[in-house]
C-alpha positions in Angstrom: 21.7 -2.0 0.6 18.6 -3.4 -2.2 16.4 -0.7 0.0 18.9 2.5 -1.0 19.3 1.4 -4.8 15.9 1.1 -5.1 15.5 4.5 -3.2 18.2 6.1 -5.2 16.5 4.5 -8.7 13.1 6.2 -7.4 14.9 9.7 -6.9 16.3 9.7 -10.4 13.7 8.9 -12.2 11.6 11.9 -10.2 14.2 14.4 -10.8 14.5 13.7 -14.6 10.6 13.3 -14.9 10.2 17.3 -13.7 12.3 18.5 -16.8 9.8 17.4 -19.2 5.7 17.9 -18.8 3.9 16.1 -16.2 0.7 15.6 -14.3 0.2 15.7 -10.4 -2.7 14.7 -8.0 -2.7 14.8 -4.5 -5.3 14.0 -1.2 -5.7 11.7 1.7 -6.5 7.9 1.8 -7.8 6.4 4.9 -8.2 2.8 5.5 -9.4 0.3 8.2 -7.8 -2.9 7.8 -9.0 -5.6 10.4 -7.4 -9.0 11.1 -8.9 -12.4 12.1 -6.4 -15.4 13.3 -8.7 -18.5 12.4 -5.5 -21.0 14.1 -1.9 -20.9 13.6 -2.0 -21.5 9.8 -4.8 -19.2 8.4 -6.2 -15.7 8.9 -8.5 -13.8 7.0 -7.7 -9.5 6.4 -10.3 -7.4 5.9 -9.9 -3.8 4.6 -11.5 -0.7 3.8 -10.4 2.4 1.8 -11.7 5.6 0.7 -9.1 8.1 -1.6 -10.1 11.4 -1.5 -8.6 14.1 -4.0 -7.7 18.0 -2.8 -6.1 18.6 -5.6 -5.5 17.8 -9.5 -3.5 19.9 -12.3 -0.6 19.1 -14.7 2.8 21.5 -14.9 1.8 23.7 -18.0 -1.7 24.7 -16.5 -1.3 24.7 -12.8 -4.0 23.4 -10.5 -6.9 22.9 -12.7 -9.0 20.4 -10.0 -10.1 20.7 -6.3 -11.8 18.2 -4.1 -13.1 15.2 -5.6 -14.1 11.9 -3.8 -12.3 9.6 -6.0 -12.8 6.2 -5.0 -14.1 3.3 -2.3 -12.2 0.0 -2.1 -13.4 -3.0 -0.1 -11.3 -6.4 0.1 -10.9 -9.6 1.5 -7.5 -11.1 1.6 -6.9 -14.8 3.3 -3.8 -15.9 4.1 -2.2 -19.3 5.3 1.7 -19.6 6.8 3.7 -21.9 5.0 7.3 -22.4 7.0 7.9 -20.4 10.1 8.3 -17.0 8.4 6.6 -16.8 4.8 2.6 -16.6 4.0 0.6 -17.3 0.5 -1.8 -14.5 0.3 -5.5 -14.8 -1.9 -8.1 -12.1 -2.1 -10.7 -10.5 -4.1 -11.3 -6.4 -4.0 -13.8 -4.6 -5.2 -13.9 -0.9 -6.2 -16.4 2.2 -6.9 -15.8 5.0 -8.6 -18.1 7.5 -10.2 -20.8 4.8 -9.9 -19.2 1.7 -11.4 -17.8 -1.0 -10.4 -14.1 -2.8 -10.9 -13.3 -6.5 -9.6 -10.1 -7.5 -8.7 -8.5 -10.7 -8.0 -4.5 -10.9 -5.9 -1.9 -13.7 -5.0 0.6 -12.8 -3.1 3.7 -14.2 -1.7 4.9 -12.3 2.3 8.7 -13.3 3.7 9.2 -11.5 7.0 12.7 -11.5 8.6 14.7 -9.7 11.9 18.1 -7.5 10.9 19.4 -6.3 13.8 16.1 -5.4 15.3 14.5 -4.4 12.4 11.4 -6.1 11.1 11.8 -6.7 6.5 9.4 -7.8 4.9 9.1 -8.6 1.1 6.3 -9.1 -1.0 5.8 -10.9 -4.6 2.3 -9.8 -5.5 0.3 -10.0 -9.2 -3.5 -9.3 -9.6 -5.8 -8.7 -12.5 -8.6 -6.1 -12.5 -11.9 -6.1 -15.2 -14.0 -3.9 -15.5 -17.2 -3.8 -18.3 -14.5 -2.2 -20.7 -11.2 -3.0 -19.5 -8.8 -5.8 -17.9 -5.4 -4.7 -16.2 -3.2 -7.1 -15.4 -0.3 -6.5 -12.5 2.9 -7.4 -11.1 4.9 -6.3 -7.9 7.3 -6.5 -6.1 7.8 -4.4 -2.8 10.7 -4.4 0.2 9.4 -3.1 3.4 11.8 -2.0 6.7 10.0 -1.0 10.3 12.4 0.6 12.7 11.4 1.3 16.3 11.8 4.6 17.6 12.5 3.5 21.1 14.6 0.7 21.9 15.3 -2.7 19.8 12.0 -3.9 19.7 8.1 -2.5 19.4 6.2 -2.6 22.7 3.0 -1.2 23.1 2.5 2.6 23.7 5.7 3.1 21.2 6.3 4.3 17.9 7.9 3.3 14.8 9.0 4.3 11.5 7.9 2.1 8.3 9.0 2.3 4.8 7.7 0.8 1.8 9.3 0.8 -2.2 7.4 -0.9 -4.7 8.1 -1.0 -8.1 4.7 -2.4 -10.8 4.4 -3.7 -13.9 1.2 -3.1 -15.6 -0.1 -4.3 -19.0 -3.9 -2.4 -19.5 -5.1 -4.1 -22.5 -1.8 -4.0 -25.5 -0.6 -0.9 -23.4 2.9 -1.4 -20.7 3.2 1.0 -17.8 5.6 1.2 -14.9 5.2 2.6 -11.8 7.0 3.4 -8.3 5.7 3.8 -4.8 7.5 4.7 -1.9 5.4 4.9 1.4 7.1 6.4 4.6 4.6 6.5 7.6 4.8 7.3 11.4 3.0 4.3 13.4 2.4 4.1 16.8 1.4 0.9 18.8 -1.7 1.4 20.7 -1.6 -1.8 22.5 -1.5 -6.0 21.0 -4.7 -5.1 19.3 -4.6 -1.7 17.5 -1.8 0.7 15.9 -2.1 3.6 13.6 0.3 4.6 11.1 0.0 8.4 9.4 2.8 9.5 6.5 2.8 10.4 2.4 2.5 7.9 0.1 4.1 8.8 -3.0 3.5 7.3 -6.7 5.1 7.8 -9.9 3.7 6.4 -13.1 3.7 7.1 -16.8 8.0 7.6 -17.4 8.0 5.5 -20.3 6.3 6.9 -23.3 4.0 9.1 -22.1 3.3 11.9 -19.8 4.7 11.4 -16.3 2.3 11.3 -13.7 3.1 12.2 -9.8 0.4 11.4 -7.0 0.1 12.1 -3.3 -1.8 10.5 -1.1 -2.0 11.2 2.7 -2.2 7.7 4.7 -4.1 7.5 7.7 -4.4 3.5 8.1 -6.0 2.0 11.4 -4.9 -1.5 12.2 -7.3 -3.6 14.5 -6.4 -7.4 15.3 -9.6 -9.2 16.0 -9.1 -10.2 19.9 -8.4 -14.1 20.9 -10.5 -15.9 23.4 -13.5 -15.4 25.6 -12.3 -12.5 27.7 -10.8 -10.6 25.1 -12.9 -7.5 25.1 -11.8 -6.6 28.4 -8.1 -6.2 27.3 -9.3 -3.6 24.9 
């Protein structure tokens, strides 16, 4: 039921956002994210990702960009279970674009549960960002739902359908800003180690007081789990 509102608030404020003026972006983001299992509290989550543009342009003068390599992020997030189905989350990322630099630091707060065979997940996140001229500061909050395709559970060799809705809070300097994701991706489970997931990600910024602001970004994310023991590489 809280993931249809929050799809059904996302809708409407997309449909009343393409009466009025607005500004559209679209390309492809992929990303390697690796895992490390240190024991059965901590973990450390490495992750690379590189947004390229296709495509840039607002609604009064069409497409008025083409391709564009927009942006590198690398991170490092370490993570440490607390209970049996919850996780504290700190990390550092930092990002390149048109040769400079941005820092950014993220807490996080992960509760995972099983409905009926489903896997949820929600996230409390906030982060700040500085740059030379700027400091943004964040919050989130996201609700995430994985549904296998084949059966009541994920095995390896199947596929699955995950879907993400965030909603952001961000104050840039004295300015407020809100903005909505919703993420829908295909995955497949390669086997305990890898998986892939490929779908839109969708963002929606800049409804309140300015000009709205739509963005598409192709996902192709890569998932590797760093193997266990000694003989590990020959489960690969």
């Amino acid at each position: 039921m809280r993931v249809r509102v929050l799809l059904i608030i996302l809708a409407t404020a997309s449909l009343s956002s393409l009466n009025a003026q607005y500004r559209y972006q679209y390309g492809y983001m992929p990303t390697l994210i690796v895992t490390k299992k240190i024991d059965s509290k901590w973990r450390i989550n490495l992750q690379t990702e590189s947004r390229q543009q296709l495509g840039i342009g607002n609604s009064q003068d069409g497409k008025t960009g083409e391709y564009d390599y927009v942006q590198t992020d690398i991170s490092a997030l370490v993570s440490r279970s607390v209970g049996l189905s919850s996780s504290l989350n700190l990390g550092y990322l930092l990002r390149t674009r048109n040769g400079e630099n941005a820092q950014r630091l993220m807490q996080q707060y992960v509760h995972k549960s099983k409905i009926a065979g489903l896997a949820a997940a929600y996230r409390l996140a906030q982060d700040y960002t500085w740059t030379d001229e700027q400091s943004i500061y964040r919050l989130r909050t996201r609700v995430s739902l994985q549904i296998p395709l084949q059966g009541r559970s994920l095995d390896n060799g199947e596929s699955y359908l995950k879907i993400n809705h965030e909603h952001l809070g961000i104050w840039n300097n004295d300015d407020f800003n809100l903005e909505s994701r919703l993420v829908t991706v295909l995955g497949r489970k390669i086997n305990q180690y890898q998986k892939i997931e490929i779908g839109p990600d969708y963002r929606l910024d800049g409804y309140i007081n300015r000009e709205t602001r739509h963005r598409v970004w192709l996902r192709i994310d890569w998932y590797w789990t760093w193997p266990q023991g000694r003989n590990s590489s020959k489960r690969l």
